[in-house]
DODO-917225 format. One record per residue (C-alpha): x, y, z; residue number from 1. Coordinates in steps of 0.001 Angstrom, whole numbers, plus 500000, padded with zeros to 6 digits. Example, Ala and Ser with C-alpha at 12.3 -4.5 7.8 and 13.67 -1.06 7.14 Angstrom:
SITE      xx      yy      zz  pos
SITE  512300  495500  507800    1
SITE  513670  498940  507140    2
This chain:
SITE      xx      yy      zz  pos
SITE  408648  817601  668972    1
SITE  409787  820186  671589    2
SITE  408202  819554  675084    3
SITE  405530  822179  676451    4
SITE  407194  824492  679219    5
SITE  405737  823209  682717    6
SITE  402829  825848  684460    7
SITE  404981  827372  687074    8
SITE  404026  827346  690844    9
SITE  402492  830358  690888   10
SITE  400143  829802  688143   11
SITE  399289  826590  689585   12
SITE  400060  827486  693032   13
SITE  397499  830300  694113   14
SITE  394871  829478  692544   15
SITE  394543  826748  694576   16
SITE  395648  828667  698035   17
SITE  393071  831096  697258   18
SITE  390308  828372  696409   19
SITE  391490  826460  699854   20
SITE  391176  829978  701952   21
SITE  387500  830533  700112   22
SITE  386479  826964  701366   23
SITE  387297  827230  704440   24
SITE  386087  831158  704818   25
SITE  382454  829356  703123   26
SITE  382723  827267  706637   27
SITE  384055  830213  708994   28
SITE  381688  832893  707525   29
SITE  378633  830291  706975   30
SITE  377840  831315  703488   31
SITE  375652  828309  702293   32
SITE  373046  828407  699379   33
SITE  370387  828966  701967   34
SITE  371469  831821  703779   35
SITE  372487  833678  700368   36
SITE  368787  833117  699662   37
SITE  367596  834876  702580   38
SITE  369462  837526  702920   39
SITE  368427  838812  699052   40
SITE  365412  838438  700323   41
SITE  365753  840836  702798   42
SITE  367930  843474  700994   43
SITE  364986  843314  699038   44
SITE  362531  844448  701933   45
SITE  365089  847032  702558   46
SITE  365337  848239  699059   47
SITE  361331  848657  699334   48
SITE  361675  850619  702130   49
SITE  364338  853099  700096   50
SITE  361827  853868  697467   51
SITE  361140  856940  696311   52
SITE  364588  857961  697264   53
SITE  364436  861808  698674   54
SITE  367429  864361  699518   55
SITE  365960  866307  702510   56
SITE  367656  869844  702157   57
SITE  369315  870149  698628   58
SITE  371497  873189  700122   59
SITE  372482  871203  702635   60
SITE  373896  868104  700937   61
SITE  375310  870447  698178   62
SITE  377768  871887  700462   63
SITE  377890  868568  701973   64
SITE  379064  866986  697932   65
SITE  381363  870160  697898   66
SITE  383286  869653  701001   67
SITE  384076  866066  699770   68
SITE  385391  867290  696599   69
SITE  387312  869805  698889   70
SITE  388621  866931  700720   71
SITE  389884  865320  697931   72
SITE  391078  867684  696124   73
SITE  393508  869057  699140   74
SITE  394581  866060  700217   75
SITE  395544  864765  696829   76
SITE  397439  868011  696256   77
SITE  399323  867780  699833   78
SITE  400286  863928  699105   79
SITE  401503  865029  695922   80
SITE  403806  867807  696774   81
SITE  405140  865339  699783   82
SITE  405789  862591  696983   83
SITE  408196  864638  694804   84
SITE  410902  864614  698113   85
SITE  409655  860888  698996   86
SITE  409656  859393  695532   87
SITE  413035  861177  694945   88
SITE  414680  859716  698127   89
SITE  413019  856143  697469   90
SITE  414300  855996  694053   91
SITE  417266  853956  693720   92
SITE  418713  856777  691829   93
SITE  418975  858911  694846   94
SITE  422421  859460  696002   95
SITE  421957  861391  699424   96
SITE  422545  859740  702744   97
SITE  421352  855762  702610   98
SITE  419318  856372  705882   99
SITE  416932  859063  703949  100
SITE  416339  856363  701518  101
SITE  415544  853682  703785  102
SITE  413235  856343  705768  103
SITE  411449  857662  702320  104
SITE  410644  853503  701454  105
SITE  409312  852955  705197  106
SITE  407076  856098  704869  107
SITE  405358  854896  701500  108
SITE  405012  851266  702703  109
SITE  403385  851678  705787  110
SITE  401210  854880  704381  111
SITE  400546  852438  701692  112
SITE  399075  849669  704105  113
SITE  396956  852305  706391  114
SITE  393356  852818  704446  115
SITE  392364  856728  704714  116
SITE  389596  856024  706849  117
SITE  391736  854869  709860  118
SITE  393984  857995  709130  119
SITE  391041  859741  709804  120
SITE  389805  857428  712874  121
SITE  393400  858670  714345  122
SITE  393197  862502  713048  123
SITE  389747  863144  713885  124
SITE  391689  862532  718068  125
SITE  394451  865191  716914  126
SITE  392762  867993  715031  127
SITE  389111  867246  716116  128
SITE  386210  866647  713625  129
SITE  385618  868266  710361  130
SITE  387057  868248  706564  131
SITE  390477  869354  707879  132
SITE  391171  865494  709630  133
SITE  389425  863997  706023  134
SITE  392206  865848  703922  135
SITE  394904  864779  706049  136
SITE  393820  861222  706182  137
SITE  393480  861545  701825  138
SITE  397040  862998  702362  139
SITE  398790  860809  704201  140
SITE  397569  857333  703268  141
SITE  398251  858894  699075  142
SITE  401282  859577  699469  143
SITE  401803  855508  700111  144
SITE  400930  854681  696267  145
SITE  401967  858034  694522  146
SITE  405290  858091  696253  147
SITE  405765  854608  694980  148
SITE  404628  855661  691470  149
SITE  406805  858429  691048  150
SITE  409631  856446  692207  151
SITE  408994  853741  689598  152
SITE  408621  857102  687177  153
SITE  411831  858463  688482  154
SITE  414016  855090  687926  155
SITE  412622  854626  684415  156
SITE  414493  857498  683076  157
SITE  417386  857443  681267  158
SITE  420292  858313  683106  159
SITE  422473  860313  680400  160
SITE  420428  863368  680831  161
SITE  421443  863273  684645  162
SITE  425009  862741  683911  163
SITE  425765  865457  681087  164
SITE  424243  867872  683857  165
SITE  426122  866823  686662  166
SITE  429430  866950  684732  167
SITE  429167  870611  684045  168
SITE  428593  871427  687898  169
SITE  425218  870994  688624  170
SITE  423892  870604  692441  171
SITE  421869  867507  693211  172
SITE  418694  869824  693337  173
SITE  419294  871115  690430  174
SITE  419737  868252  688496  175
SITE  416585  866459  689462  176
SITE  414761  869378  688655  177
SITE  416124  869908  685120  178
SITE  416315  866191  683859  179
SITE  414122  864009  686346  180
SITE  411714  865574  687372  181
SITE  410736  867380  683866  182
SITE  411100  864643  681571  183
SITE  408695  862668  684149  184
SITE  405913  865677  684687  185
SITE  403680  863652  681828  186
SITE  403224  860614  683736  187
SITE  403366  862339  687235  188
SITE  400107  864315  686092  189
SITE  398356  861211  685059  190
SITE  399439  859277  688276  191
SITE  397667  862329  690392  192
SITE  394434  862601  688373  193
SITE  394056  858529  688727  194
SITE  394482  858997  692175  195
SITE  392330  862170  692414  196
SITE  389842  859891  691029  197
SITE  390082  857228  693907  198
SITE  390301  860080  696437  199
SITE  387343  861433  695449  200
SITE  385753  857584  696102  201
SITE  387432  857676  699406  202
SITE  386199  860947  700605  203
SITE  382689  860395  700186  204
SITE  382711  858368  702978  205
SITE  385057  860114  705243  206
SITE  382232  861549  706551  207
SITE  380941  857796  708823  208
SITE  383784  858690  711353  209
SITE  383163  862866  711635  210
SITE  385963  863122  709028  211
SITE  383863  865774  706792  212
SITE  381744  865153  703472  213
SITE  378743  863836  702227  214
SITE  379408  860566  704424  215
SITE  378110  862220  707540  216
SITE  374457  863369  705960  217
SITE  374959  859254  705150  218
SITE  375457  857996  708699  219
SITE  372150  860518  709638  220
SITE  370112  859145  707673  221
SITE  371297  855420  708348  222
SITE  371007  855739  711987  223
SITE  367557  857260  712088  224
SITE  366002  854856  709736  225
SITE  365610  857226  707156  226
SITE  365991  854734  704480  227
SITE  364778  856733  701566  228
SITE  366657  860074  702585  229
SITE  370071  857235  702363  230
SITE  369209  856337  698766  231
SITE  368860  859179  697531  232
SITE  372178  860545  699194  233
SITE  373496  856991  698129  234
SITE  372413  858598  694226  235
SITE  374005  861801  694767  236
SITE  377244  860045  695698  237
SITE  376870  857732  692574  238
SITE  376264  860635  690291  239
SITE  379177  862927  691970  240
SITE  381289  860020  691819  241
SITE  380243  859088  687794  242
SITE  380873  862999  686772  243
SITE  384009  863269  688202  244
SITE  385263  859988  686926  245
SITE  384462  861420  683675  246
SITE  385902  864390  684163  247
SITE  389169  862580  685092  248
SITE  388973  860351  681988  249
SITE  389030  863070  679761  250
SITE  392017  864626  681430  251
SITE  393908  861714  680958  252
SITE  392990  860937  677197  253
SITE  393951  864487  676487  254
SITE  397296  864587  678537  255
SITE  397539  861141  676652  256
SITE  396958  862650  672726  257
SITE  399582  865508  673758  258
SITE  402223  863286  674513  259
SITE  401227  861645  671179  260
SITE  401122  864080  668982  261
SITE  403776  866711  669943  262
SITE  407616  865687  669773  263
SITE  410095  867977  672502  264
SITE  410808  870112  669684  265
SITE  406970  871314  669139  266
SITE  406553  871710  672863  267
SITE  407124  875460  672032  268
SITE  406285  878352  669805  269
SITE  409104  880240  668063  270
SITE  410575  882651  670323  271
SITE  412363  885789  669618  272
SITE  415502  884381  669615  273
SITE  416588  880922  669447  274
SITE  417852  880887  672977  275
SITE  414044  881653  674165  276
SITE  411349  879395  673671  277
SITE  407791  881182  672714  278
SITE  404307  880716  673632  279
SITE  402116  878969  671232  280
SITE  398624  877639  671571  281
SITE  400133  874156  673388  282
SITE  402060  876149  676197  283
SITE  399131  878936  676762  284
SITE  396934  875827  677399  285
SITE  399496  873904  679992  286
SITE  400207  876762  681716  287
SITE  396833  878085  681999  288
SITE  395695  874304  683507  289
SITE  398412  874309  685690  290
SITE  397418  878036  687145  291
SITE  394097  876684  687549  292
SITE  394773  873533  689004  293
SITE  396945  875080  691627  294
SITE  394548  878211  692446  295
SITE  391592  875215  693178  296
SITE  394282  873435  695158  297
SITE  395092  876618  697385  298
SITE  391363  877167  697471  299
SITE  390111  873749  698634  300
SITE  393013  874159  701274  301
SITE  391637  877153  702828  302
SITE  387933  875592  703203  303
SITE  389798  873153  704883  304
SITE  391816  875408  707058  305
SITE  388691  877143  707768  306
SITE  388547  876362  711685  307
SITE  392077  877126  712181  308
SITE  391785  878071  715647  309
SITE  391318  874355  716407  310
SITE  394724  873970  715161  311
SITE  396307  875157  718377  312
SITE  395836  871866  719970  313
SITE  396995  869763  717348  314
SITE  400313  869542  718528  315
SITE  399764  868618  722071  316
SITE  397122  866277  720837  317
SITE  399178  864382  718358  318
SITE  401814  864066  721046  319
SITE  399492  862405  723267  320
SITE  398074  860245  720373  321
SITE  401363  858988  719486  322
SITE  403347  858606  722628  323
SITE  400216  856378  723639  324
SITE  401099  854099  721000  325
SITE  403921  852175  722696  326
SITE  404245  849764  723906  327
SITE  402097  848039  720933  328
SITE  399653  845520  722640  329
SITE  398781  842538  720662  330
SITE  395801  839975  721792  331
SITE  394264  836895  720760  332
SITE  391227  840012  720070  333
SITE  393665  841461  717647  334
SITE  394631  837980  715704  335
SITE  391021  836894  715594  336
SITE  390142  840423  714104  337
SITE  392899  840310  711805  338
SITE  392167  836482  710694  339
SITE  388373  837484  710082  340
SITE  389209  840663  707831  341
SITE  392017  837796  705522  342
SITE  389581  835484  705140  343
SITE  386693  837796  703974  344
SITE  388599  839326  701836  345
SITE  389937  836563  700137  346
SITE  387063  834538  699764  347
SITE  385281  837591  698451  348
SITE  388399  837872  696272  349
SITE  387431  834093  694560  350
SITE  383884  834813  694082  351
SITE  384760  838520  692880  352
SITE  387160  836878  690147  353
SITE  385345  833999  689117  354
SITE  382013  836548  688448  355
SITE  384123  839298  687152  356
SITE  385977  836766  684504  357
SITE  382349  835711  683471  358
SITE  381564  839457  683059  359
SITE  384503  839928  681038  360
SITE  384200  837121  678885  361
SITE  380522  838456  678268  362
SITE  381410  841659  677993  363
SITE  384325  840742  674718  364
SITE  384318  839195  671352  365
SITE  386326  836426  672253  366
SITE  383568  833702  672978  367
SITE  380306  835710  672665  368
SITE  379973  838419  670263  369
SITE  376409  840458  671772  370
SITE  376489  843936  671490  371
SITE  373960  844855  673609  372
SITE  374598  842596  676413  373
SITE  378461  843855  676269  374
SITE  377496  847286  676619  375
SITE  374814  846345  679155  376
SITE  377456  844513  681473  377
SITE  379828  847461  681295  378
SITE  377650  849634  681909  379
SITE  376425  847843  685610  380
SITE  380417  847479  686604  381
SITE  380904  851174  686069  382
SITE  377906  852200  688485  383
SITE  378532  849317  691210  384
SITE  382244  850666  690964  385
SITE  380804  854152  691650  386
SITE  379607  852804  695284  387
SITE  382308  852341  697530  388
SITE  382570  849103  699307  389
SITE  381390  850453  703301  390
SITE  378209  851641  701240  391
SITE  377485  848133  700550  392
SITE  378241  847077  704210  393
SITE  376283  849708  705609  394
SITE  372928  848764  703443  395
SITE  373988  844628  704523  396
SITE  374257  845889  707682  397
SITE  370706  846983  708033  398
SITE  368899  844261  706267  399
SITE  371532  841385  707604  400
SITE  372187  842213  710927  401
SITE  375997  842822  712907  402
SITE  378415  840029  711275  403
SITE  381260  839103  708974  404
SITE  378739  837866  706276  405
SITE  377491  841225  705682  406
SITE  381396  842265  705024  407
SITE  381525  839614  702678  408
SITE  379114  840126  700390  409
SITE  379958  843960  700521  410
SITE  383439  842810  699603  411
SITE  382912  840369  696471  412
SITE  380550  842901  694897  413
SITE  383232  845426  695204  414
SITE  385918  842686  693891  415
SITE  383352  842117  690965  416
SITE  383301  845065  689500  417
SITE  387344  845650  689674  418
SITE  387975  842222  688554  419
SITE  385331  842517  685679  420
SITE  386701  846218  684401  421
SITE  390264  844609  684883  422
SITE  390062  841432  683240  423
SITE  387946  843088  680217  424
SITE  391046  845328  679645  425
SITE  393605  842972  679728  426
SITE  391046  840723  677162  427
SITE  390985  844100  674787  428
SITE  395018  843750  674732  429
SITE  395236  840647  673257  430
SITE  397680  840501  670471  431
SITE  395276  839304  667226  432
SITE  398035  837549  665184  433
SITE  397541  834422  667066  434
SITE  394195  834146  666991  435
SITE  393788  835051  663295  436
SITE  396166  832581  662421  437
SITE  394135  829587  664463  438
SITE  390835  830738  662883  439
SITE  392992  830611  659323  440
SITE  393302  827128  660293  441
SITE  389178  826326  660807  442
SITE  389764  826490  664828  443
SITE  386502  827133  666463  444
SITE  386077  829913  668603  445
SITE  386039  828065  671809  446
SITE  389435  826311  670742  447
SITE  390615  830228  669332  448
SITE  390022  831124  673152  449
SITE  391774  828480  674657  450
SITE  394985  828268  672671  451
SITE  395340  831846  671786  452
SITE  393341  833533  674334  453
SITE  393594  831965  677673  454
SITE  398082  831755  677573  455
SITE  398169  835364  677285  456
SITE  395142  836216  679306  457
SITE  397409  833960  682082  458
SITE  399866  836500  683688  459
SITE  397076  839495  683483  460
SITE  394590  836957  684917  461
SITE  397260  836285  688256  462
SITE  398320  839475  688468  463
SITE  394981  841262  688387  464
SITE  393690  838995  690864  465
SITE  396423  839553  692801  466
SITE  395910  843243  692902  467
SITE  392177  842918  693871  468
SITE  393029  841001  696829  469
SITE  395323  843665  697846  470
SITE  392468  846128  697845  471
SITE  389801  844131  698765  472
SITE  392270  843540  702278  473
SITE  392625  847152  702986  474
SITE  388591  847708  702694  475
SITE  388060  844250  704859  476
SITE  390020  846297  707641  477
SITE  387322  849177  708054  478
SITE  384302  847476  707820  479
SITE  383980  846832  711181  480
SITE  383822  850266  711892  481
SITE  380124  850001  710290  482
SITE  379343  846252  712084  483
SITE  379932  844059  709107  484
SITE  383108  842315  710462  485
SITE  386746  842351  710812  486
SITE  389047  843876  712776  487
SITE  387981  847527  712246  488
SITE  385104  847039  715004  489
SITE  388339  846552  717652  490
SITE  390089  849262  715556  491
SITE  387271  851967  716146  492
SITE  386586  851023  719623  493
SITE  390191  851389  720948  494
SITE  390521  854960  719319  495
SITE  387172  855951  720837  496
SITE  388391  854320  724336  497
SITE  391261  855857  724322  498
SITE  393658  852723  724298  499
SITE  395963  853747  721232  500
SITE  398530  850854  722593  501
SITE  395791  848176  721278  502
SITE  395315  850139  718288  503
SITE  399234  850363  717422  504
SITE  399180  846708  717744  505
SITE  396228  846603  715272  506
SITE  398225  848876  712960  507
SITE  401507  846882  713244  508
SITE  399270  843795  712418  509
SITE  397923  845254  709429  510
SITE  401209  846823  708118  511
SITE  402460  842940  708644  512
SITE  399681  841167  706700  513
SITE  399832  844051  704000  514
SITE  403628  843692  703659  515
SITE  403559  839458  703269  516
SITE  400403  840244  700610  517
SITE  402388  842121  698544  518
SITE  405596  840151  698788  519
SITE  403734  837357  697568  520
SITE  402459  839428  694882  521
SITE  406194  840531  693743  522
SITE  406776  836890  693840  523
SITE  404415  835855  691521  524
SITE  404702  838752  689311  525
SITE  408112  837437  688618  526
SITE  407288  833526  687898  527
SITE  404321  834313  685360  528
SITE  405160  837357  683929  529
């Protein structure tokens, strides 16, 4: 009988790590039974005190909704056209000098490990405050995931398109542009609308450090107590959020049945001579998006250009931002900060995953097959997913009190819901065969789960979980800027006093921890996959 292959480290492995860093963040953080208890009751008090939600001026917070789609929009856009040239260079495909490589890969990492709303903590100092230091924060901490994307995109394709080209004489622009770049414009367009779709998340609350958007009618309303005027903007956000997620979906599914349905050859009508290609009802319809897309991309960049005068400074500003910046200072203040922002985020990360797997199990036919409750489940992850996590610390915040423990709970909702929609869709992609064939062979449905389910469920499972850590460490770095712990309290403060040698340290720190996270990740990627 052949033996069963041994569970490698990493299955075994992190689990256990992460359950060990929950325990002891249970200690550090003092969540016990009892305090849980208390504080729902007084998020409840505060949730009485938020009904009827109200809007105040409806003008107001409509150009308020608009700017934050402005935001987004433009800084998407400007990440985008910077992530062609990065994701080129980073590419292991690129054959330029080795020192633009290395330069493109140290760009997307450490934009990649710098959340948007310290980019705008740092921009709001260099261009002053408004939508214009919100779209370059969206801009410059994008361009960390889509320039990584595209490369990926750009070293998946085949390389005897590139070859033929260069072997009749074709320059190294010209190449990418005819067989790189256009063979990978499908999945490029559904990499930006994904992240036009987290953007959009992001921008909303921009806003809590003068960054532009709806987030500053938010912070108002917060800091004067007007609890019901915050709910209802706390709605708006929801609903904005909900529409355009929507919207984004439906892109995606029909950029999806295109590439489906049409072959390279039916990409065009019949021209007027076979050297030519024609316009048929398929090309009217991309380039007509594309016209559109980039006329509300030019547009959104003029609202946010719209106080160009304040541009002048920039320069001298940034220079003074940046050349205060070294030497890095690091402190005991800094480790502490940093510590406290690991370990609520990945003790939130446990509880997130072990609710979210419930949710996902409840929400599939593998072990309890409820319509209603399925659809009822999904239906709760897609609107907590439509708050973003500093929403939830700010409302903690004000029933809780100053602390890590309002970061935390913040933090595992948010893990929750990304865990729950994560592990339901890797559930859905379960091959069948196996499990038909157990059930062929009277196996119950809790024994169909286990020995068909659960081994392929395994690398999705780690991986997944993996992945919400990631994010659930980035957001654990900002919300101290809103009281609820971590090192983004010291972050804020040493932007707003002026000590940008502190904050480089905070950044380098951040950058570090990021780096090992994802390392690990890589790691273990490899050993279950």
């Amino acid at each position: 009988m052949p033996r069963r292959p041994r569970a490698s480290a990493a299955t075994i492995g992190i689990p256990l790590a992460y359950l060990a860093v929950t325990l002891f963040g249970m200690w550090w953080l003092d969540i016990r039974p009892a305090a849980l208890l208390d504080g729902f009751e007084d998020i409840a008090a505060l949730l009485q005190r938020m009904v009827p939600p109200t809007v105040g001026d409806p003008a107001n917070l409509l150009a308020l909704a608009l700017e934050t789609l402005w935001i987004a929009v433009a800084g998407t856009g400007l990440a985008t056209i910077a992530s062609i040239f990065l994701g080129a260079a980073a590419s292991r495909h690129f054959s330029g000098p080795r020192i633009v490589g290395w330069l493109a890969r140290g760009i997307i990492i450490v934009t990649r490990a710098i959340p948007s709303l310290v980019f705008a903590l740092i921009l709001v100092r260099i261009v002053g405050l408004g939508p214009l230091a919100g779209g370059l924060a969206i801009a410059f901490h994008s361009v960390g995931m889509i320039g990584k994307m595209f490369a990926d995109v750009f070293e998946e394709q085949d390389a005897a398109p590139r070859e033929a080209v260069a072997a009749v004489g074709a320059g190294r622009a010209q190449n990418f542009v005819a067989t790189t770049f256009s063979r990978a414009l499908p999945s490029i367009t559904a990499i930006v609308l994904y992240r036009l779709d987290i953007n959009i998340r992001a921008s909303a609350v921009l806003g809590l450090v003068g960054a532009g958007g709806i987030g500053l009618a938010l912070q108002t309303a917060i800091g004067s107590l007007d609890y019901r005027r915050a709910l209802g903007i706390i709605l708006v956000i929801v609903v904005m959020l909900l529409v355009l997620e929507l919207a984004a979906y439906l892109a995606q599914r029909a950029l999806a049945e295109h590439a489906e349905e049409h072959t390279a050859a039916q990409l065009y009508g019949r021209g007027r001579s076979s050297s030519s290609p024609g316009w048929n009802r398929s090309r009217v319809l991309r380039v007509g998006s594309g016209v559109a897309v980039l006329m509300l991309f030019v547009f959104s960049l003029t609202q946010l250009l719209a106080d160009a005068p304040r541009l002048a400074a920039a320069w001298e500003n940034a220079v003074a931002v940046l050349s205060g910046f070294f030497p890095p200072v690091f402190t005991l203040d800094i480790a502490y900060g940093i510590f406290e922002s690991v370990v609520m985020a990945l003790s939130a990360t446990t509880f997130g995953v072990i609710i979210g797997l419930a949710i996902a199990l409840l929400s599939t036919r593998h072990l309890i097959r409820f319509e209603p409750l399925s659809l009822a489940l999904r239906g709760l992850m897609v609107l907590v997913r439509g708050v973003p996590d500093i929403i939830f610390a700010l409302l903690f915040v004000a029933a809780l009190g100053l602390g890590p423990f309002a970061g935390f709970l913040a933090l595992a909702i948010s893990c929750t819901a990304l865990a729950a929609k994560f592990f339901t869709d890797s559930l859905m992609k379960v091959d069948p065969a196996p499990l038909r064939a157990l059930e062929a062979t009277g196996a119950g449905r809790l024994q169909v789960f286990v020995a068909g389910v659960w081994p392929q469920f395994v690398p999705g499972f780690i991986g997944n979980s993996l992945f919400t850590s990631d994010l659930a460490l980035r957001e654990s770095a900002v919300l101290g800027i809103v009281g609820a712990g971590g090192i983004g309290f010291l972050l804020e403060e040493s932007v707003a006093t002026l000590h940008y040698q502190t904050t480089a340290g905070i950044l380098i720190g951040l950058i570090a921890v990021v780096v090992l996270l994802e390392s690990v990740a890589r790691w273990a990627r490899k050993k279950v996959i």
